[in-house]
N, C-alpha and C positions, 0 to 999 in steps of 0.2 A: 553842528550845522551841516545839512549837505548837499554836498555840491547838485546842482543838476544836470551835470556831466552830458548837455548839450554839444552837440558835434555841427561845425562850420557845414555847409554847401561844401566846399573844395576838399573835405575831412570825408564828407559822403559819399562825393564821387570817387575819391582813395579809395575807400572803404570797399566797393561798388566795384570798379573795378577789378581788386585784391579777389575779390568772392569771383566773380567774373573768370577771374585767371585759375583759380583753384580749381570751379567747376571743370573747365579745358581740361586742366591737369587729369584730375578724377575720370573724366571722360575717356580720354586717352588712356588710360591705364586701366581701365576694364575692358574697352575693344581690345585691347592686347592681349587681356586675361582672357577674354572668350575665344579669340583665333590661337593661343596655345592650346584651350582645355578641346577647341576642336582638334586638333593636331594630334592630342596627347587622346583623343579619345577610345581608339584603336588598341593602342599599347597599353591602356591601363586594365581591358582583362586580361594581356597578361601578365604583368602586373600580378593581378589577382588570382591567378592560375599559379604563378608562380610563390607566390605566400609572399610576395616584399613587401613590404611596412611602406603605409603609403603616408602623407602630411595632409591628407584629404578635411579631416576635423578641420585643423588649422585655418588650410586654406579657408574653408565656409567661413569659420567665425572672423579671417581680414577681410573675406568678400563682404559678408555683410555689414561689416562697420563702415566700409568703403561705400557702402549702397547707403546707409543712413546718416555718416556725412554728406554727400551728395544730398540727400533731403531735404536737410539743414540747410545747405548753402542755398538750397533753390527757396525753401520756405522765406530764407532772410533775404532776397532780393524779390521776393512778393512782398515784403515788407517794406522795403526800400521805396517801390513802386506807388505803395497806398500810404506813404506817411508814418507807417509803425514802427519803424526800424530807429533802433537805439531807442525806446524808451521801453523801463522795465514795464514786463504783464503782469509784475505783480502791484508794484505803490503808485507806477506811470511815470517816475524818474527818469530822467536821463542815463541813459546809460555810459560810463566816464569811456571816450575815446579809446585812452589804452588798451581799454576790455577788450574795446570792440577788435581793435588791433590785433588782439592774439585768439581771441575769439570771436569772431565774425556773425559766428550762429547766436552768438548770446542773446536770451529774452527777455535775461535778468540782469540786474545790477548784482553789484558784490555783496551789497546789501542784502536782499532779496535771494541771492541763489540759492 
């Protein structure tokens, strides 16, 4: 049998919050990223002139995960907003609190992912 891993009002606003706080977070740590990379933008032809091995690959692929968490968290608080948020898009479940706890963005149940 399973549950319908329905989440309280007061579980929501947690929830709600939590995302809330993260976004901050993410936010802040990209204006950071970009007043470095402006900084750094000078010194990195030479850099380049000088043949040093740069982490540039790297860096893109944390920027951009950092860019599509960010997505996520905003998508899941447009869901918050309009009632969709915690239940799966796949069966329309509940999505069980815990999930949502460690996964905020989740769309799906544990079921369904």
């Amino acid at each position: 049998m399973r549950s319908t891993g329905a989440i309280s009002s007061a579980q929501l606003r947690e929830l709600e919050a939590d995302i809330r706080s993260e976004l901050a977070r993410i936010e802040r740590s990209l204006a950071r990223d970009a007043q470095e990379e402006a900084l750094l933008a000078d010194s990195s032809s030479l850099r380049v002139a000088s043949g040093t091995a740069s982490d540039g690959g790297l860096t893109v692929t944390l920027t951009g995960r950092v860019h599509a968490r960010h997505a996520e968290l905003t998508e899941a608080l447009r869901r918050i907003e309009d009632g969709r948020y915690g239940v799966c898009g796949h069966c329309g479940e509940g999505i069980a609190y815990g999930r949502l706890l460690v996964v905020p963005e989740a769309t799906n149940c544990l079921e369904c992912r």
